[in-house]
N, C-alpha and C positions, 0 to 999 in steps of 0.2 A: 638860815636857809630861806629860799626865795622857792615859793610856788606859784606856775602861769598855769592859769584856766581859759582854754579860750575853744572859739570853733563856732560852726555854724549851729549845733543844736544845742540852742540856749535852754532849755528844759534840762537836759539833759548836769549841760556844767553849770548851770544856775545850784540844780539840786546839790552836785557835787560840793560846790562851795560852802551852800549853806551847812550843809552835814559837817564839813572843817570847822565850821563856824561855830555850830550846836557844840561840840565837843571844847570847845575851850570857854570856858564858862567866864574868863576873865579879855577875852579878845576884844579890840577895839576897833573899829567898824569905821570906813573914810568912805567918803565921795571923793572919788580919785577928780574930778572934773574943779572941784573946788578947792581939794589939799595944798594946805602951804608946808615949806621946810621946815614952819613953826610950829605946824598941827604935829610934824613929827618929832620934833627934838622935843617938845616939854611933852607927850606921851612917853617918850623913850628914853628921854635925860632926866625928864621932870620930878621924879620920886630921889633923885640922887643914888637909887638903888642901881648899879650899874651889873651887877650881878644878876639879876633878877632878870629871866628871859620873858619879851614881849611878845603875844601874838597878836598882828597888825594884819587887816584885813583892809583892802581895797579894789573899791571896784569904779571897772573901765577907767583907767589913769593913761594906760598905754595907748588906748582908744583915741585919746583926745590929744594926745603928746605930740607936743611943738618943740621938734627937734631942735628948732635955732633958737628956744626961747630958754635964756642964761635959768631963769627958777626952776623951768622939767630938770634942766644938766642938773645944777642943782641936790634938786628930786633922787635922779636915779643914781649919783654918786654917792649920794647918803643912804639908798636903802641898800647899795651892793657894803660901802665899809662896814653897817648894820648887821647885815644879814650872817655874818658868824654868829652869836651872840644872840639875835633874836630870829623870829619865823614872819615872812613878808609872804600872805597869799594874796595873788593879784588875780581879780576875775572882768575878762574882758567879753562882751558880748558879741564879738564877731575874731573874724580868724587874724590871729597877728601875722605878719610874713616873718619869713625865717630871717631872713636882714635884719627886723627888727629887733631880735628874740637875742642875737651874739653878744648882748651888750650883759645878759645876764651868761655868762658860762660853762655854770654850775648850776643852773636853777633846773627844779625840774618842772619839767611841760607838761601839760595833760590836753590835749586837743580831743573837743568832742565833735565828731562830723556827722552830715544828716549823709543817706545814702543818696545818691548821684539823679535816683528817679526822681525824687521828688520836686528839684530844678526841673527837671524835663518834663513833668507834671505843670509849673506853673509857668515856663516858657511858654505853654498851650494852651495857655487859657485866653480865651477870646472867643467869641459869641458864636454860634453856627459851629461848634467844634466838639459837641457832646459826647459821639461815640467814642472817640480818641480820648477824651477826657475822661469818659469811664474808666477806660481801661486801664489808662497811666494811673488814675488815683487806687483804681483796686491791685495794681504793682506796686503802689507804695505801700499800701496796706498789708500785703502780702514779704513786703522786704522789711516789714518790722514798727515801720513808723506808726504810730497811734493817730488815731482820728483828731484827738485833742491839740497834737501836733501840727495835723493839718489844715486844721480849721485856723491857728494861730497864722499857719504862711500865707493862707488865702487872706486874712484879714489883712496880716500885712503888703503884700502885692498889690491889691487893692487899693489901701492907703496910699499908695507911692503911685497909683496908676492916675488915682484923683489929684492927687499932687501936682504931677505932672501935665494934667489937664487942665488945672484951674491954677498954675502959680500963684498966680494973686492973692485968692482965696486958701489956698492950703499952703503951709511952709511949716513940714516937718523934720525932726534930725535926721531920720532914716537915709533921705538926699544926701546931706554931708558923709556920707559912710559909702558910697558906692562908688567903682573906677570910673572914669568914665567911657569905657566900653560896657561898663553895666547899664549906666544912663543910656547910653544911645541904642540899648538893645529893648530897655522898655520903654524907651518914644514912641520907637515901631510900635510895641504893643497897645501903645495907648490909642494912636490912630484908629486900631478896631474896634474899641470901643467907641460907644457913645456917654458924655459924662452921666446924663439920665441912666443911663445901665449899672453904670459902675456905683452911682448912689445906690440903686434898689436893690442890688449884690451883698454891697457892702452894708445894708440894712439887713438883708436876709441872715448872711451870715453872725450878725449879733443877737439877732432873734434866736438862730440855732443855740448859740451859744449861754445865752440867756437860758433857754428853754433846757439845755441840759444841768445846766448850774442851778437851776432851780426843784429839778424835776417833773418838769410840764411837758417835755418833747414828749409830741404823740409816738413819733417814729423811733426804731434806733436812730443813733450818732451818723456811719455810713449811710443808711435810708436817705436820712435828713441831706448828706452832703449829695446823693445820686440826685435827689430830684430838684437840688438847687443847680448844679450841673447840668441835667435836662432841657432844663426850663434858661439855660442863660443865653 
């Protein structure tokens, strides 16, 4: 059996996974970014026990998967003749497209999605833009999404805004994962920044984060994000 974990709220199918994970006390655990054919056949063949069902755990394989590259082919024709016989969950930390997904048939899907505000929450983010920024984040907070959630996509939007501002200097994966109508939606954004802003943001926000992980925040969690908000 073949299971995909994928979508935009990695909290969410991180946890899922892991929980599959916790329950099979004998499961074997892959970096799908480094896995060879070899890590799987002496897991799989290795004990001569062919009988014996395996549970194989990889993550972000599909992520990183180089269609034309002979070892992925490979890869996934061995875990589809496998997967009778043994259990393959794959956990990818962004959303697979459905093109990519028909190669497995039979597998089943789990897609975890964030709701649709919180994109529109951090499309708006840029300096001079506070009230609407209130609002949208107390809509996302209202539509479900936890503060811990949103502190993680502000950290990351941020990361990629600095990225984007200083190439030279920052070159993170997060780039490599986006269309490029996503790129060219946060260049815009990054223009309204200034890179001195988006550091001292990006510092506040880990301070928050810190301060709640530790137990230091003066303020609640929301408090903390209204007056970073405020103030940007």
């Amino acid at each position: 059996m073949i299971t995909i974990i994928h979508g935009d709220n990695i909290t969410e199918s991180r946890n899922y996974f892991l929980e599959l994970k916790q329950k099979q006390k004998d499961g074997i655990l892959f970096d799908g970014k480094n896995m060879t054919l070899t890590d799987l056949v002496q897991n799989i063949e290795g004990s001569g026990l062919f009988s014996d069902s395996k549970n194989i755990f990889v993550e972000e394989f599909l992520t990183k998967l180089k269609k034309t590259d002979k070892d992925s082919k490979e890869i996934l024709n061995y875990i589809a003749k496998y997967s009778e016989d043994n259990n393959f969950v794959l956990w990818e930390s962004k959303e697979i497209m459905k093109r990519d997904l028909f190669a497995f048939k039979n597998a089943i899907i789990r897609i975890f999605k964030l709701p649709k505000n919180i994109f529109l929450f951090l499309d708006n983010l840029r300096p001079n833009n506070s009230k609407n920024l209130l609002r949208l984040f107390h809509d996302a907070i209202e539509s479900g999404i936890k503060e811990e959630m949103i502190i993680f996509m502000l950290q990351r939007q941020l990361r990629i805004l600095l990225a984007l501002s200083d190439p030279g200097e920052n070159q993170i994966e997060e780039l490599d994962r986006l269309a490029p109508w996503q790129l060219g939606k946060l260049e815009v954004q990054t223009k309204t920044f200034g890179i001195d802003v988006l550091k001292k943001n990006y510092k506040k926000l880990h301070q928050i984060e810190l301060g709640q992980k530790t137990g230091t925040l003066l303020l609640t969690l929301t408090q903390s994000i209204d007056f970073l908000l405020l103030d940007l």
